[in-house]
C-alpha positions as CSV (number, residue, x, y, z in Angstrom):
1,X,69.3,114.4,82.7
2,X,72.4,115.6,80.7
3,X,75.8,113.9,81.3
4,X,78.7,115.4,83.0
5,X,82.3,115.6,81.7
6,X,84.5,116.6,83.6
7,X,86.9,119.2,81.6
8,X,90.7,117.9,80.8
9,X,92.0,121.7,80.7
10,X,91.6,121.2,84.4
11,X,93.9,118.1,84.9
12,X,96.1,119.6,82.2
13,X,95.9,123.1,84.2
14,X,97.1,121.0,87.3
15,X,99.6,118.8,85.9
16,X,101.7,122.4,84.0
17,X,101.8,124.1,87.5
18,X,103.2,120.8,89.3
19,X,105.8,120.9,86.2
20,X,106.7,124.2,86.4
21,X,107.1,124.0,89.9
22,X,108.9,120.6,89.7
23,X,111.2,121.3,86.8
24,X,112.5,125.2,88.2
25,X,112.3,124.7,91.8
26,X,112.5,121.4,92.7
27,X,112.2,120.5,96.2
28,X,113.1,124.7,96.9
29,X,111.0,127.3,97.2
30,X,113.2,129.6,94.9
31,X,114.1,128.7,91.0
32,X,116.7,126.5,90.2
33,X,120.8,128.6,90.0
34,X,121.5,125.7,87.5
35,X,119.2,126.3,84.8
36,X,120.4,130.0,84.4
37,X,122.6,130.8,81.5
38,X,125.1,132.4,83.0
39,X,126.6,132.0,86.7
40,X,127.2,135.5,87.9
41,X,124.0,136.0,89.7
42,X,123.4,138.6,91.8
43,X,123.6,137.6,95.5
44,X,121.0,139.9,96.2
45,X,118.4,137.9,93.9
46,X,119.8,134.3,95.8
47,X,117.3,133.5,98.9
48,X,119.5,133.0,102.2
49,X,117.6,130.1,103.0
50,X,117.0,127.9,100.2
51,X,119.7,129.0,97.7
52,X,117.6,129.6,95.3
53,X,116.7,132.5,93.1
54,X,114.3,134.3,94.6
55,X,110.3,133.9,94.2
56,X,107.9,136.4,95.4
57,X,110.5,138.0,97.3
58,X,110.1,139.8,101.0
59,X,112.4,142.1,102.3
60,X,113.3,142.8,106.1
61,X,114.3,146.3,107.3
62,X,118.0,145.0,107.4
63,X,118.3,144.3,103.7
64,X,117.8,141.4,103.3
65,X,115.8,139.4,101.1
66,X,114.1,135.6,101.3
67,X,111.4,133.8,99.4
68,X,108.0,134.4,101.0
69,X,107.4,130.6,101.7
70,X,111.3,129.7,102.9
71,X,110.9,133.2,105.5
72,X,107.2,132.1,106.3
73,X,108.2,128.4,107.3
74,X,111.2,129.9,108.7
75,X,109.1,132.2,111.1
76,X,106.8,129.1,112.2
77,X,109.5,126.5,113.2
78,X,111.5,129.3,115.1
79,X,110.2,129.6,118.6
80,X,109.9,132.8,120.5
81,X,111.6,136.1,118.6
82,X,112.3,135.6,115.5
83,X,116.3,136.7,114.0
84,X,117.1,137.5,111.0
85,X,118.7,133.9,109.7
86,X,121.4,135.6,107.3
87,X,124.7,134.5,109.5
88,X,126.1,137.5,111.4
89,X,122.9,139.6,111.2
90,X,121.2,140.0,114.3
91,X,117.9,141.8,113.6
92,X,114.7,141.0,115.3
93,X,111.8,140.3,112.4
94,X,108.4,141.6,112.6
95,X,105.4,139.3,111.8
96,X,105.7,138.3,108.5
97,X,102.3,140.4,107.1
98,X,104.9,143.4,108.1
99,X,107.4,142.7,105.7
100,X,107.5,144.6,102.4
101,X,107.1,143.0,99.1
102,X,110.5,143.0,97.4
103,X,108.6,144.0,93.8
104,X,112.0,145.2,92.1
105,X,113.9,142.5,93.0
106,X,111.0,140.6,91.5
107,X,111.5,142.4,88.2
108,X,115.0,141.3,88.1
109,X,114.5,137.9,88.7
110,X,111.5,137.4,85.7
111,X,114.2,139.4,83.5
112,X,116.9,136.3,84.1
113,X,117.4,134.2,81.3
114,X,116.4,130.3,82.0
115,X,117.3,127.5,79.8
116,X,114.3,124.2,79.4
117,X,115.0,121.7,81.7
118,X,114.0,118.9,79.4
119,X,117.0,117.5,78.0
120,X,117.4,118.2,73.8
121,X,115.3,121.5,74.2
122,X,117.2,124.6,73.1
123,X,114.4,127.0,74.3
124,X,115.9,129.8,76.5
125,X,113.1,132.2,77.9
126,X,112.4,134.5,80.6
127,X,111.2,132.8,84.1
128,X,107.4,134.1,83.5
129,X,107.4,132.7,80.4
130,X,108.2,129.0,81.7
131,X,104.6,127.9,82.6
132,X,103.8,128.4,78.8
133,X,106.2,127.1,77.3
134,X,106.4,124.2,80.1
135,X,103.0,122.7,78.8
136,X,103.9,122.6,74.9
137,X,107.3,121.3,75.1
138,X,107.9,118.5,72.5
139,X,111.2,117.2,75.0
140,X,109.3,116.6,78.2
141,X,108.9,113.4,79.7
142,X,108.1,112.0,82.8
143,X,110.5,112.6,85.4
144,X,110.7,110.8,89.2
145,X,110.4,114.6,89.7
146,X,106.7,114.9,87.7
147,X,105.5,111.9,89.0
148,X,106.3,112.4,92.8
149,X,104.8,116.1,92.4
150,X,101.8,113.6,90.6
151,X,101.8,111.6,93.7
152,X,101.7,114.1,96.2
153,X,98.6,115.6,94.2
154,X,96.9,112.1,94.6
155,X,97.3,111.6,97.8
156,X,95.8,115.2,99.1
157,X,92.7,113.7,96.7
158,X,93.1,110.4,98.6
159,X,93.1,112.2,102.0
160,X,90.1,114.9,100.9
161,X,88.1,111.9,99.3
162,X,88.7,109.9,103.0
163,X,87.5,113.0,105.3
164,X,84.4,113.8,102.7
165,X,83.2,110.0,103.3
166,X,83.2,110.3,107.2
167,X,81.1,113.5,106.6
168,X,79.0,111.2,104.9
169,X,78.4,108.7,107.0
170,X,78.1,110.6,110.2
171,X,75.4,112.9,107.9
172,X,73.6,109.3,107.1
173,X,73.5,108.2,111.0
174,X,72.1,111.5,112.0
175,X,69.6,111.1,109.0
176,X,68.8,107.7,110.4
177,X,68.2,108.4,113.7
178,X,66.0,111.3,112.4
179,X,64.0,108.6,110.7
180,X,63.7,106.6,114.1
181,X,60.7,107.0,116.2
182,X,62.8,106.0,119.2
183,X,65.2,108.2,120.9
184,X,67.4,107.2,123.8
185,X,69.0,109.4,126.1
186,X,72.2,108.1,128.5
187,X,72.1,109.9,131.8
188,X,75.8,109.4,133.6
189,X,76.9,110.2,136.9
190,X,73.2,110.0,138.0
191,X,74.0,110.2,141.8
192,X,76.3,113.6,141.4
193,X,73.2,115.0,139.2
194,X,71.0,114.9,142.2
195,X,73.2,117.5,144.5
196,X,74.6,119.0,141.5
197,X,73.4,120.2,138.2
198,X,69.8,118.2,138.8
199,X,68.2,120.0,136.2
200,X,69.0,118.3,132.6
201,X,67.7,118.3,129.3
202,X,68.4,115.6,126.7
203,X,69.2,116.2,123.2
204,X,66.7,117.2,120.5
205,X,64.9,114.5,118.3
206,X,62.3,114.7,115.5
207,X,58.9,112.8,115.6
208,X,60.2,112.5,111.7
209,X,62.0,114.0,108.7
210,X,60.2,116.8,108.6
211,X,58.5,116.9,112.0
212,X,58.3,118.0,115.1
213,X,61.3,118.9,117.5
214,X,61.3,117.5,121.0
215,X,63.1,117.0,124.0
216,X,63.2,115.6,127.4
217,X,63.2,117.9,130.7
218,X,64.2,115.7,133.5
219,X,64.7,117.3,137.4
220,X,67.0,114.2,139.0
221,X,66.1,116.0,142.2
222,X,62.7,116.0,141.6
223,X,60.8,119.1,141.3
224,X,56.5,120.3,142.8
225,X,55.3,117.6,144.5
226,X,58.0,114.9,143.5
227,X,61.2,117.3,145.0
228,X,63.6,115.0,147.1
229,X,62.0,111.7,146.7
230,X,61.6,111.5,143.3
231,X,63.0,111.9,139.1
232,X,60.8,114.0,137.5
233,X,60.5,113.9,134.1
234,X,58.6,115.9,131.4
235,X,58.1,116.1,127.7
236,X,58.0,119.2,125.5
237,X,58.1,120.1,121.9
238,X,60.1,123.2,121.4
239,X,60.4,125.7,118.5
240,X,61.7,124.0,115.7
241,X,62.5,125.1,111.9
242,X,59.7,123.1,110.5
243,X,57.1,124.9,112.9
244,X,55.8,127.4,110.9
245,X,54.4,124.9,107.7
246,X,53.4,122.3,110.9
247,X,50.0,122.2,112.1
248,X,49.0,123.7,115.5
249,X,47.8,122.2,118.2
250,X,48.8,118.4,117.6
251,X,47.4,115.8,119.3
252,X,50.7,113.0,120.2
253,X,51.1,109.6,121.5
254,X,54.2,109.1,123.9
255,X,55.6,106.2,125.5
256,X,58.4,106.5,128.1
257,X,60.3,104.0,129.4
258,X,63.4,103.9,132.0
259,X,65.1,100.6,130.7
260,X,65.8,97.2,132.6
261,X,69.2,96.3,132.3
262,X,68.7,93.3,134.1
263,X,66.4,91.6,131.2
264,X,65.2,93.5,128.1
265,X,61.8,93.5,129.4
266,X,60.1,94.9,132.3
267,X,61.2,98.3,131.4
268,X,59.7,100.9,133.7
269,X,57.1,102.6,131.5
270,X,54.7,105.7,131.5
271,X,52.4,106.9,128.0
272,X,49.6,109.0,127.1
273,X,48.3,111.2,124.8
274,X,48.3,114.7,124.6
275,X,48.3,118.0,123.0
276,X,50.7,120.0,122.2
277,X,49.8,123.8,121.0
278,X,53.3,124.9,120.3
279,X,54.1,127.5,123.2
280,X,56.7,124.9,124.7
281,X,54.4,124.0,127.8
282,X,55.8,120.5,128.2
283,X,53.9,117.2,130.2
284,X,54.9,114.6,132.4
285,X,55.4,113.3,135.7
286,X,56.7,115.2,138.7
287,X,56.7,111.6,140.9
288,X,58.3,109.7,137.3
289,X,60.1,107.2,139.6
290,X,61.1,106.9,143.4
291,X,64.7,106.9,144.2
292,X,63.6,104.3,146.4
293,X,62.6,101.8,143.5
294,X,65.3,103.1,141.2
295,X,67.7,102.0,143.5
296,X,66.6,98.7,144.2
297,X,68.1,95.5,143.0
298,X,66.2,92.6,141.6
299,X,66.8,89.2,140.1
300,X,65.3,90.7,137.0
301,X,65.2,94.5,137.5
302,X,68.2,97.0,137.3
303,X,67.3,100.7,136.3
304,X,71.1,101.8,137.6
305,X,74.5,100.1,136.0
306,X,77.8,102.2,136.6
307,X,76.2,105.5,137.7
308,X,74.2,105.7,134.4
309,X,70.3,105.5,133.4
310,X,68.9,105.5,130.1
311,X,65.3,106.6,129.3
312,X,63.9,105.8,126.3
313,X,61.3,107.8,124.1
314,X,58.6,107.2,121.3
315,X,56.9,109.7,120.1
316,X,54.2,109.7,117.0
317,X,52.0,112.9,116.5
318,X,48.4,112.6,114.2
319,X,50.2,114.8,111.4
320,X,51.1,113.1,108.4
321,X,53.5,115.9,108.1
322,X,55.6,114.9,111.0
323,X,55.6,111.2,109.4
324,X,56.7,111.8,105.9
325,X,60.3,109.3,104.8
């Protein structure tokens, strides 16, 4: 396996634009009025918002011109219609995709003479000519200005590196539980489900990594010969991604249990074996459980706490394709 490095042009890349940016705008959209070399600018090249020269200029139909980021935030933190914010001019704006690219007033401003903003420098260049000359200056140092830019650059990292670990992790639990034979399903407001939405089906789990998909099918009605006195409850494997390179019919083991929460034993259990030949014709129980015993309260049997039921499911099949870690 070869080593990776990462490349420095990169980092070095990164660090000239937060410069450039840093050094000729500061905390502005537009370039800095100071470091031009003479101070009879044009006011038509100064953006009304942030007073600086301007950078990639828009222009509204009333003549008037603004740096695309100042006029963009502008439009977002002004509610409602959005005015033209030169004082006295009281023209409605169109969305900002509407406004035309000020491209002459862009030539003008790259032809403006800038001087370095590194102290003991003498350079004196056009504005497109900055980022280059930037990165090989022999006077720059680090500035509170190139180190908060630095800092701001870190922390997006810090915040990225942050949300990329949760992915992570929630990626690893759902791998685990992949990897767990038993799934168990949460049933809440069981007494609503009866007269409401009886019909429910639990989420998908895997008989392993690469098995077979399944799912529980429970009626809290009941349903054939269990309707209005009992849950009925029934087990299928359904169409999965992995079903075309799995084996067909498969003989399974299941073992279903409604849990105890008086005592972590005594669970209410059914299993069995059967076949499955992947049409997703399920098997169960239409008489799972009476209402009548899942109601009742005993010393050491409780099948209802707050409303909620949970059922728990093993399933194993014969394939050792459904079993591989």
């Amino acid at each position: 396996m070869a080593d990776y490095e990462p490349s420095s042009s990169i980092e070095e890349s990164s660090v000239s634009n937060i410069l450039v940016h840093r050094m000729f705008h500061g905390c502005i959209a537009g370039y800095k009025l100071e470091l031009l070399l003479h101070d009879d600018i044009e006011l038509e090249l100064v953006c009304q918002l942030c007073n600086g020269m301007l950078n990639e200029p828009l222009e509204t139909s009333c003549g008037h011109a603004f740096c695309s980021h100042c006029i963009e935030i502008y439009s977002l933190q002004t509610p409602g219609i959005v005015i033209c914010p030169v004082t006295g001019c009281c023209e409605v704006l169109p969305d900002i995709s509407e406004l035309k690219a000020g491209h002459i007033l862009s030539k003008l401003v790259k032809k403006q003479k800038f001087s370095c903003p590194f102290k003991g420098c003498l350079w004196i260049g056009q504005c497109d000519e900055a980022g280059q000359h930037v990165a090989s200056c022999s006077q720059k140092k680090p500035t509170w200005e190139i180190i908060q830019g630095l800092a701001y650059q870190v922390n997006d990292l810090a915040t990225n590196n942050s949300q990329l670990i949760k992915t992570i992790h929630s990626l690893d639990r759902e791998i685990q539980s992949m990897n767990n034979p038993a799934f168990y399903w949460k049933i809440h407001h069981v007494s609503n489900a009866v007269y409401g939405k009886s019909e429910l089906f639990s989420p998908t789990f895997m008989t392993g990594k690469c098995g077979y998909q399944a799912c529980l099918h429970v009626y809290m009605g009941g349903n054939s010969i269990g309707k209005g006195t009992h849950i009925s409850l029934y087990l299928q494997l359904q169409l999965g991604t992995n079903n075309d390179i799995l084996p067909w019919p498969v003989k399974c083991k299941f073992l279903i249990s409604l849990i105890n929460f008086a005592k972590d034993e005594h669970h209410y259990t059914q299993s069995g074996k059967t076949e499955f030949d992947g049409t997703g014709k399920g098997v169960g129980y239409p008489k799972f459980i009476s209402w009548r015993d899942l109601q009742k309260t005993e010393p050491n049997k409780k099948f209802l706490l707050n409303n909620c039921l949970i059922l728990k499911c093993t399933l194993t099949s014969d394939s050792h394709i459904a079993n591989l870690k």
